[in-house]
VORODO-85425 format. One line per 5 residues: number of its first residue (from 1); their letters; for each residue x, y, z of N, C-alpha, C. Coordinates in Angstrom, 1 decimal, padded with zeros to 4 digits. Each point is the difference from the previous one (the first is absolute). Example, Ala and Ser with C-alpha at 12.3 -4.5 7.8 and 13.67 -1.06 7.14 Angstrom:
2
1> AS> 013.2:-005.7:007.8:-000.9:001.2:000.0:000.9:001.2:000.0 | -000.4:001.1:-000.7:000.9:001.1:000.0:-000.8:001.1:000.8
This chain:
115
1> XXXXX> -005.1:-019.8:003.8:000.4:000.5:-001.3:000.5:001.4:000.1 | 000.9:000.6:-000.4:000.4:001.0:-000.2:-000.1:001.0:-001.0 | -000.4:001.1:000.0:-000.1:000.9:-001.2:000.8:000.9:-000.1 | 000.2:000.8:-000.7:000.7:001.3:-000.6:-000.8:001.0:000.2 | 000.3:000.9:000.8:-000.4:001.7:000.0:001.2:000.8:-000.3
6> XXXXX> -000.7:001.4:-000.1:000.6:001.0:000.1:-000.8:001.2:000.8 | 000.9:001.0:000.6:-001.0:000.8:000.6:000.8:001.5:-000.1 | -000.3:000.9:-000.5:000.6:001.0:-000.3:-000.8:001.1:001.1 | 000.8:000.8:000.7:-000.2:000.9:000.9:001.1:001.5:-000.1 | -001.6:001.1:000.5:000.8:001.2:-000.2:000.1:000.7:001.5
11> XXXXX> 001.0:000.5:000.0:000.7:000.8:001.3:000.0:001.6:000.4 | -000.5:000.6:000.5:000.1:001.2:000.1:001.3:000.8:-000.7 | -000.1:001.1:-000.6:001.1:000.4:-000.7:001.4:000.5:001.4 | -000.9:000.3:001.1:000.7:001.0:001.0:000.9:-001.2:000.9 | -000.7:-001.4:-000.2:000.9:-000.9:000.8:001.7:000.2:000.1
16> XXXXX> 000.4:-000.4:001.1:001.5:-000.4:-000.1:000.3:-000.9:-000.3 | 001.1:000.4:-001.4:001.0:-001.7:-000.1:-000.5:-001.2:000.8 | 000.7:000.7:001.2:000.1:-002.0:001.0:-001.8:-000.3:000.1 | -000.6:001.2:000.1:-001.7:-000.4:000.3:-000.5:-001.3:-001.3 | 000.2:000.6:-000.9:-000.1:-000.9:-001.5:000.7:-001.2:000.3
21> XXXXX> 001.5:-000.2:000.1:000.7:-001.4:000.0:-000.6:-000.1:000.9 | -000.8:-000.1:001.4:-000.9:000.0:001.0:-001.1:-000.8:-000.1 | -000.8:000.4:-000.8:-000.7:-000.1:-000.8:-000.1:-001.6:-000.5 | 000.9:000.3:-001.1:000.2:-001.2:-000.9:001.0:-001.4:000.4 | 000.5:000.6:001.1:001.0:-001.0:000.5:-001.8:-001.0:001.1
26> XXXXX> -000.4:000.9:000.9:-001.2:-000.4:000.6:-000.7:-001.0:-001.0 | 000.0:000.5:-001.4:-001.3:-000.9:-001.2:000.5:-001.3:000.6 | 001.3:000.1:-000.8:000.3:-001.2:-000.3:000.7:-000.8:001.4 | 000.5:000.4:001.5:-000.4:-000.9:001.1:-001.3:-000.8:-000.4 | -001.3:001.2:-000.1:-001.2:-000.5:000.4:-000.2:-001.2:-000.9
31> XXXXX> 000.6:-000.1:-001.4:-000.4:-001.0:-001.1:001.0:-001.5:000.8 | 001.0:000.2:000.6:000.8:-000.7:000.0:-000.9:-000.7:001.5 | -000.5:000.9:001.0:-000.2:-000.4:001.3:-001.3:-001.1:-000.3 | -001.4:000.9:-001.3:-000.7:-001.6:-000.3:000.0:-000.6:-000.8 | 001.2:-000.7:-000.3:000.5:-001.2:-000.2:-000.2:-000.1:-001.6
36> XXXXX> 000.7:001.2:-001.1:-000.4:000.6:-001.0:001.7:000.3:-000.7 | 000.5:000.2:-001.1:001.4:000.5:-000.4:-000.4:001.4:-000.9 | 001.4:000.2:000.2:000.1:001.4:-000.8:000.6:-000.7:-001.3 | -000.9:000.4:-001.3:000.7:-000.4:-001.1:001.2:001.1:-000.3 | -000.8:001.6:000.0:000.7:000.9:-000.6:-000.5:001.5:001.0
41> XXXXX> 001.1:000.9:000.1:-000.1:001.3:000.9:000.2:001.1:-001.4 | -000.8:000.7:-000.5:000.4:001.2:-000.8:-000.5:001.3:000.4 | 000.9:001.0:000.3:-000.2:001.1:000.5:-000.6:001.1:-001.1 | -000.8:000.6:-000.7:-000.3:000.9:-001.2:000.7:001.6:000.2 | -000.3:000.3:001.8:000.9:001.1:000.0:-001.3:000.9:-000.3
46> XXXXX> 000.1:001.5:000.6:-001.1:000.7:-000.3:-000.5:000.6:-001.1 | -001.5:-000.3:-000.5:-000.8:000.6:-001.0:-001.0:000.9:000.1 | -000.7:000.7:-000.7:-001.2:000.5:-000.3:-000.6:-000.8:000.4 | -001.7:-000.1:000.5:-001.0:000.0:000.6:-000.6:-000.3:-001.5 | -001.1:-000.6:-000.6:-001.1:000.3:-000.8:-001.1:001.0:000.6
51> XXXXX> -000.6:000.3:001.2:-000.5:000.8:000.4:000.5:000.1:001.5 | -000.2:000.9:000.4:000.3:000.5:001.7:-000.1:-001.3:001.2 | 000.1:-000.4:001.1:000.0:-000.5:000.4:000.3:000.5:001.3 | -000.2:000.6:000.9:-000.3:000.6:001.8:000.9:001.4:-000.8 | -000.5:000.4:-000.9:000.9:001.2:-000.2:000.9:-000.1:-000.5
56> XXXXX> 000.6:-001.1:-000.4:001.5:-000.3:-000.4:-000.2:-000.1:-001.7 | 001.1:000.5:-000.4:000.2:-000.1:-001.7:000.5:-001.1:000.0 | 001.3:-000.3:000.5:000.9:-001.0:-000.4:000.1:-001.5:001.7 | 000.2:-000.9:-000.8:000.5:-001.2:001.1:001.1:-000.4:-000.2 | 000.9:-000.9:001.2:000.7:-001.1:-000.7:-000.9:-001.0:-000.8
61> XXXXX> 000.1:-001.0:-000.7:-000.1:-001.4:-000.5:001.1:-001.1:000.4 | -000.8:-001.0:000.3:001.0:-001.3:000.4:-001.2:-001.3:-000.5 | 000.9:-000.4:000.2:-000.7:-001.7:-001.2:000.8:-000.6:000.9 | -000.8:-000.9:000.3:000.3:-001.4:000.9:-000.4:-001.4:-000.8 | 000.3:-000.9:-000.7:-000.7:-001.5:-000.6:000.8:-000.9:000.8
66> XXXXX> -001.1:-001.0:000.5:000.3:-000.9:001.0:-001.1:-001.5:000.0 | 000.0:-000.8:000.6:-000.8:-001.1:-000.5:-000.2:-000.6:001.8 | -001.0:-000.6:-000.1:-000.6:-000.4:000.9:-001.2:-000.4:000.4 | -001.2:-000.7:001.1:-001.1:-000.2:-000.2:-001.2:001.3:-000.4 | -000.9:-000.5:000.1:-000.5:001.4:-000.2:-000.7:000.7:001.5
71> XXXXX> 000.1:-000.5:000.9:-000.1:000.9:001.2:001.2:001.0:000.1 | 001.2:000.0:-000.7:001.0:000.8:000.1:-000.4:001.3:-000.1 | -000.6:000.4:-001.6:-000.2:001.2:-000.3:-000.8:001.3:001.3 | -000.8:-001.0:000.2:-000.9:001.1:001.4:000.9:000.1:001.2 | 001.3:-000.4:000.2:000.7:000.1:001.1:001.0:000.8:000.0
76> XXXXX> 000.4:000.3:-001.7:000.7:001.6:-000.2:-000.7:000.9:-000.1 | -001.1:-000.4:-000.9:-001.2:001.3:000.0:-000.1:000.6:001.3 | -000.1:-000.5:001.0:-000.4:000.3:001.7:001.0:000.7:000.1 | 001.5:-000.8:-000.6:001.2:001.1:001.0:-000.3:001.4:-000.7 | -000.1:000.2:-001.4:000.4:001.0:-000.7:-001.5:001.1:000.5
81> XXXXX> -001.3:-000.8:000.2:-000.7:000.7:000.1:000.1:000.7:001.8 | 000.0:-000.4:001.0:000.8:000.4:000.8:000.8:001.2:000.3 | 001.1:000.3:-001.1:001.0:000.6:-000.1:-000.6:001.4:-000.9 | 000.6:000.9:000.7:-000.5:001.1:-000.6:000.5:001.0:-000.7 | 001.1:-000.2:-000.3:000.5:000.0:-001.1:-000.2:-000.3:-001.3
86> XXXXX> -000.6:-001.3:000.0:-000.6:-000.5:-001.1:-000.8:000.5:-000.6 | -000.4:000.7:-001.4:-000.7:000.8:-000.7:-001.6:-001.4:-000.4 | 000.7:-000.6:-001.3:-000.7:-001.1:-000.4:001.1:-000.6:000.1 | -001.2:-001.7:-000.4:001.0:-001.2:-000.6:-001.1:-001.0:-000.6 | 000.6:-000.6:-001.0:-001.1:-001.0:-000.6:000.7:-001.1:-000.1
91> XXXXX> -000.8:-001.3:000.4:000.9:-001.5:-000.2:-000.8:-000.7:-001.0 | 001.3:-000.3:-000.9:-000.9:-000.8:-001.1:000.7:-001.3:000.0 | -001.1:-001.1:-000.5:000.6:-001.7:000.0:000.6:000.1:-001.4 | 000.9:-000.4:-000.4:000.6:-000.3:-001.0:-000.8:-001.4:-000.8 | 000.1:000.1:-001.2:-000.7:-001.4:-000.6:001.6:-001.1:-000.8
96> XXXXX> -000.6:-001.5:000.1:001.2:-000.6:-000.4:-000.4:-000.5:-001.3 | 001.1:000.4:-000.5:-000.1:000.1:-002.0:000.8:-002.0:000.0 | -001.0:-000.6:-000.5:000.2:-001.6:-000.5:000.3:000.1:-001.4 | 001.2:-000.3:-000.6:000.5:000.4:-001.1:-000.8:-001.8:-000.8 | -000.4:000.5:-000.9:-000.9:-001.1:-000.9:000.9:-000.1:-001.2
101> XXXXX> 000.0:-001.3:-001.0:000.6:000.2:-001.4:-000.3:001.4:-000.2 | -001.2:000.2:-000.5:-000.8:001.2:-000.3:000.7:000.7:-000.2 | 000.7:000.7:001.3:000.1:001.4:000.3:001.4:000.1:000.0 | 001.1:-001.1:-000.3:001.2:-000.5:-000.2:000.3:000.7:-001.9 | -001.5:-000.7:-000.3:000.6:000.3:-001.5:-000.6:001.6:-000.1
106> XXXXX> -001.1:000.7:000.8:000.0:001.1:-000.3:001.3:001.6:000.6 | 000.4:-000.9:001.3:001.9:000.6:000.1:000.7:000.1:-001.1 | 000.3:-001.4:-000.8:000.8:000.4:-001.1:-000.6:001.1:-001.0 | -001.1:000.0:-000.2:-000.6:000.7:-001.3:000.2:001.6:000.4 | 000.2:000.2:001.2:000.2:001.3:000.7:001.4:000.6:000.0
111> XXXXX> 001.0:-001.3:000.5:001.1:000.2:000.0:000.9:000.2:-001.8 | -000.7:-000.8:-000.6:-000.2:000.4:-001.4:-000.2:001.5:-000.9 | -001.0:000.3:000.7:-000.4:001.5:-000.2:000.7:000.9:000.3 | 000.7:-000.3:000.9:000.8:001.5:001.2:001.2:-000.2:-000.7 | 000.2:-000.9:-001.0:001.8:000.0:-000.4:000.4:000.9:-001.4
């Protein structure tokens, strides 16, 4: 069975360009090498910190969501953790929304609202 993650990881602010595409091009071999897809690649580009992190104010951000078994996730965790570059990263499982009558007529009552 296949699930949905995402895994969002931050980069040293001092990296180079190609280190990052480096980086991220690496993720997503790795996702592809165990036997996993890349749904979506979104780059955030550099931010503020919430608090410091090896000294650093700011990181890149990158978002990766991809689907696969669940031994996947610990196989990029490894590359990223590895790499030292990599500040943090957190991987989260996505949950799958089963659309009920229910929640069909609570859409409309919403879509109702916003007009």
């Amino acid at each position: 069975m296949s699930n949905l993650y995402e895994i969002v990881f931050i980069v040293k602010p001092d990296a180079l360009e190609e280190t990052l595409k480096g980086i991220i091009q690496k993720a997503v071999t790795t996702i592809e090498g165990l036997k996993g897809s890349v749904v979506n690649v979104d780059e955030w580009g550099k931010r503020k910190l919430a608090y410091p992190i090896q000294r650093y104010h700011e990181g890149y951000y990158a978002l990766i969501s991809f689907s696969g078994d669940a031994s996947l996730p610990k196989g990029i965790e490894r590359m990223l953790k590895l790499n030292e570059n990599c500040l943090r990263f957190q991987t989260v499982r996505q949950q799958k929304v089963q659309k009920t009558p229910a929640s069909k007529d609570a859409e409309k009552t919403v879509e109702a609202k916003n007009v």
